[in-house]
C-alpha positions in Angstrom: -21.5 44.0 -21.1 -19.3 41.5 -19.4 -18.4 38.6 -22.1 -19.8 34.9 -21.5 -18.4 32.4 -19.8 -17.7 28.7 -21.6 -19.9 26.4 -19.7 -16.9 23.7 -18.7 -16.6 21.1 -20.8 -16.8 17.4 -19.1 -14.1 15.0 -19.4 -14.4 11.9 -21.6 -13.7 8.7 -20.3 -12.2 4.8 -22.1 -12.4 2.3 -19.6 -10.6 -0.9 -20.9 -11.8 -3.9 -19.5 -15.4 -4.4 -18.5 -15.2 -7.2 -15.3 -16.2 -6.1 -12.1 -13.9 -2.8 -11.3 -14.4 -1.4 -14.8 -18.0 -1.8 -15.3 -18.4 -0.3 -11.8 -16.4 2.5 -12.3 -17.8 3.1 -16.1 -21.7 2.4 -15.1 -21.4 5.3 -12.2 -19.2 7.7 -14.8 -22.1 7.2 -17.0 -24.6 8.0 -14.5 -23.1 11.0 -13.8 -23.6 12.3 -16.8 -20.1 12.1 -18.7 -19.5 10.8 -22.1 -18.1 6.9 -21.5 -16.7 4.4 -24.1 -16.2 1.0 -22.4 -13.5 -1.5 -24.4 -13.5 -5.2 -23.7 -12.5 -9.0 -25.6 -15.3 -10.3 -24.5 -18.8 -10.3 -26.1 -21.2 -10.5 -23.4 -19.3 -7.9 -21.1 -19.8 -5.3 -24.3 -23.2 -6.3 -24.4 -24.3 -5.7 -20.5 -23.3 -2.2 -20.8 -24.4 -1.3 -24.2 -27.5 0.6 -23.3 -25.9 2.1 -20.2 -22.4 3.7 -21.6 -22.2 6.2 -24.4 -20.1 3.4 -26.7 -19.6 0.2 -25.9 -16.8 -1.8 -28.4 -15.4 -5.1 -28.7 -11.6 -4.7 -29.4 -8.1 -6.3 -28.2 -6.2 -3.7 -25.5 -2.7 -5.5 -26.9 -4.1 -4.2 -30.3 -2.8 -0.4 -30.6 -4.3 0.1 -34.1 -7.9 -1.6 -32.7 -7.7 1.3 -29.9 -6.6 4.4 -32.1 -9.8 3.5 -34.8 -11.8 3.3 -31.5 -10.4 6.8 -31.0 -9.2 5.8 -27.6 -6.7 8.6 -28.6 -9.6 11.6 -28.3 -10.3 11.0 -24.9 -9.2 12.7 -21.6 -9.1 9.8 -18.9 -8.5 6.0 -19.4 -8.5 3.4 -17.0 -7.6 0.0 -18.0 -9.0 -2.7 -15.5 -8.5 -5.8 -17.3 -8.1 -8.6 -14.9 -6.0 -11.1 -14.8 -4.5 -11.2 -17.8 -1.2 -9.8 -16.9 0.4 -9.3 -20.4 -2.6 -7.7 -21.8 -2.6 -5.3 -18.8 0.7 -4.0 -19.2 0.7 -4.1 -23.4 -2.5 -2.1 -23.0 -1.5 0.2 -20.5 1.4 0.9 -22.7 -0.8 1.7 -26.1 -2.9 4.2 -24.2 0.0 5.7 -22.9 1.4 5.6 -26.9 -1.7 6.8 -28.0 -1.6 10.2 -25.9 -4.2 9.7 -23.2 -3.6 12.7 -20.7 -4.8 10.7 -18.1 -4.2 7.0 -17.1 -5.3 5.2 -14.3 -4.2 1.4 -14.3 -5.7 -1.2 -12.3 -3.1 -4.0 -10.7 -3.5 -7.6 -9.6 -0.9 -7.6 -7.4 2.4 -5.8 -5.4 4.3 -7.5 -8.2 2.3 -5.9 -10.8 2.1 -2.7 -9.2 5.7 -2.2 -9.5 6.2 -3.4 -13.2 3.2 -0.9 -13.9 4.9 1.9 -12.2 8.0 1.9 -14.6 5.4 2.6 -17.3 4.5 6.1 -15.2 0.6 6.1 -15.3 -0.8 8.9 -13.7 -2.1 6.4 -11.0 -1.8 2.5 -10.3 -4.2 1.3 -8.0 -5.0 -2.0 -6.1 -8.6 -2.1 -5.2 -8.6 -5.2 -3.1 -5.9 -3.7 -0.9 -7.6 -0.6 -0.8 -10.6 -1.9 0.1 -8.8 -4.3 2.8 -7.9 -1.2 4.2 -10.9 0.7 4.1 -12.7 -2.3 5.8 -10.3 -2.6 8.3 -10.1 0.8 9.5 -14.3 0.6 10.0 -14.4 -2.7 11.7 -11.1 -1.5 14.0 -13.4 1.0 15.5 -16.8 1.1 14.6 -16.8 4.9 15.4 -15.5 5.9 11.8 -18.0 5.7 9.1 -16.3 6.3 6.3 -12.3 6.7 5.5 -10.5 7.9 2.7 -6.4 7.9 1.6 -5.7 11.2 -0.1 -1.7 10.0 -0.6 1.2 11.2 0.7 0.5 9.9 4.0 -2.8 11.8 4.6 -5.8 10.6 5.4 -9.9 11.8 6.2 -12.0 10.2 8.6 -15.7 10.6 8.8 -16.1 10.2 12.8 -19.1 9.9 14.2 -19.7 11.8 17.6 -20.0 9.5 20.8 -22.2 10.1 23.6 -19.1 11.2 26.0 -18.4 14.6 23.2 -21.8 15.7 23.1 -22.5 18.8 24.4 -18.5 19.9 23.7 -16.8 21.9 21.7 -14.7 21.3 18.6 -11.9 23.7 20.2 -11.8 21.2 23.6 -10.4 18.5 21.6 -7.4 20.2 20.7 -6.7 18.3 17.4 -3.5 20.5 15.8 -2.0 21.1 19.3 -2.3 17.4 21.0 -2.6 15.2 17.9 -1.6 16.9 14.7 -4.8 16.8 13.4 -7.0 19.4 11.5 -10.7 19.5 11.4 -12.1 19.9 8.0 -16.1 20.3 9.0 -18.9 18.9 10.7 -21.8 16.8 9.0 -25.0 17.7 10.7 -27.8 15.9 8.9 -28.0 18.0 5.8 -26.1 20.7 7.3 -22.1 21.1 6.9 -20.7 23.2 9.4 -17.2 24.6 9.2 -14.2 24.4 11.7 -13.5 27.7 11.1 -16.7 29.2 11.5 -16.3 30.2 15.4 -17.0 27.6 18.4 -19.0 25.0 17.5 -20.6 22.5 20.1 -20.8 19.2 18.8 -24.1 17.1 19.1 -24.0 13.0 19.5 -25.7 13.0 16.1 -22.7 14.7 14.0 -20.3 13.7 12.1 -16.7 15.5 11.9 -14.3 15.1 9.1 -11.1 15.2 10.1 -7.6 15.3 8.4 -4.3 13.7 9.2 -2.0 11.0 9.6 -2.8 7.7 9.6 -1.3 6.8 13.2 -2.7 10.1 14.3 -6.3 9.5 13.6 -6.2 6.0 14.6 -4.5 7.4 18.6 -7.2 9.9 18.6 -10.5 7.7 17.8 -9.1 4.9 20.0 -9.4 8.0 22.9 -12.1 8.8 22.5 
């Protein structure tokens, strides 16, 4: 009789600093079914998400002793988002990091406080606004793309929708790898994923392809087509 497998255990998540990032970010971890505890100063933030997380608690991120008795120190993934507050930021982000967090995603305000928060080696730093810039950006440059996504290291997805002058050819006519060093990862037909590498596959005007590569790349090729 073949032995059981463990059903996987879901990480736990502290998200420090409730304003608009964190209480995004911890509301749809929550809904998602993972076990969230969400930490902030201020009363009323605490209070908005107290039915919604799993623990909600009213504590100092400066404070390292107020975060280990909130056992921020048991948990898998933090993610400190407090906002403008630059000191508390980086004292917080240096507690959790004290404190053993495997995981730890810090949110900066700026370039400058990107690169003061990188000497503290979190697993990730990220600038939403920026990101977001960028995201927006890339849609409105060419209405074409409907979604886009930085995977790091220079590599990004696209999710391109397919123009009137494509229908009817095939992925394998557009030479991606050959002519523009780009890979196709699938194509999104209404509920239906298709896959690159499935055999030739004749796009419709009503698809979507995903595809993967450079920045400059991707931009050159949906500016063809």
């Amino acid at each position: 009789m073949a032995p059981k497998t463990e059903k996987k255990r879901n990480r736990t998540f502290v998200i420090i600093g409730l304003g608009t990032v964190g209480s995004t970010v911890a509301t749809d971890l929550a809904r998602s079914g993972n076990h969230v505890l969400g930490i902030d100063i201020n009363e009323k933030s605490v209070a908005a998400l107290s039915d919604i997380l799993s623990e909600a608690i009213i504590a100092d991120g400066r404070d390292e002793e107020a975060l280990r008795e909130a056992g921020v120190d048991k948990y898998d993934v933090s993610l400190i988002a407090i906002g403008e507050d630059l000191e508390a930021n980086i004292l917080c982000t240096m507690n959790v990091k004290m404190l053993g967090v495997k995981t730890v995603w810090v949110k900066a305000i700026n370039k400058t406080h990107h690169r003061i928060l990188t000497k503290l080696e979190p697993d990730r730093v990220i600038l939403p606004e920026q990101e977001i810039g960028q995201h927006i950006a890339q849609k409105l440059h060419n209405p074409a793309v409907r979604d886009y996504l930085s995977l790091g290291n220079g590599m990004h997805v696209i999710n391109l929708e397919v123009p009137e002058s494509m229908a009817g050819k095939t992925i394998e006519s557009l030479d991606l790898e050959k002519s523009h060093e780009l890979r196709c990862l699938g194509i999104l037909r209404g509920s239906e994923f298709i896959g690159c590498d499935t055999g030739t596959v004749t796009m419709e005007a009503t698809d979507k392809i995903l595809i993967l590569g450079r920045r400059q790349n991707l931009r050159d090729f949906s500016d063809g087509i």
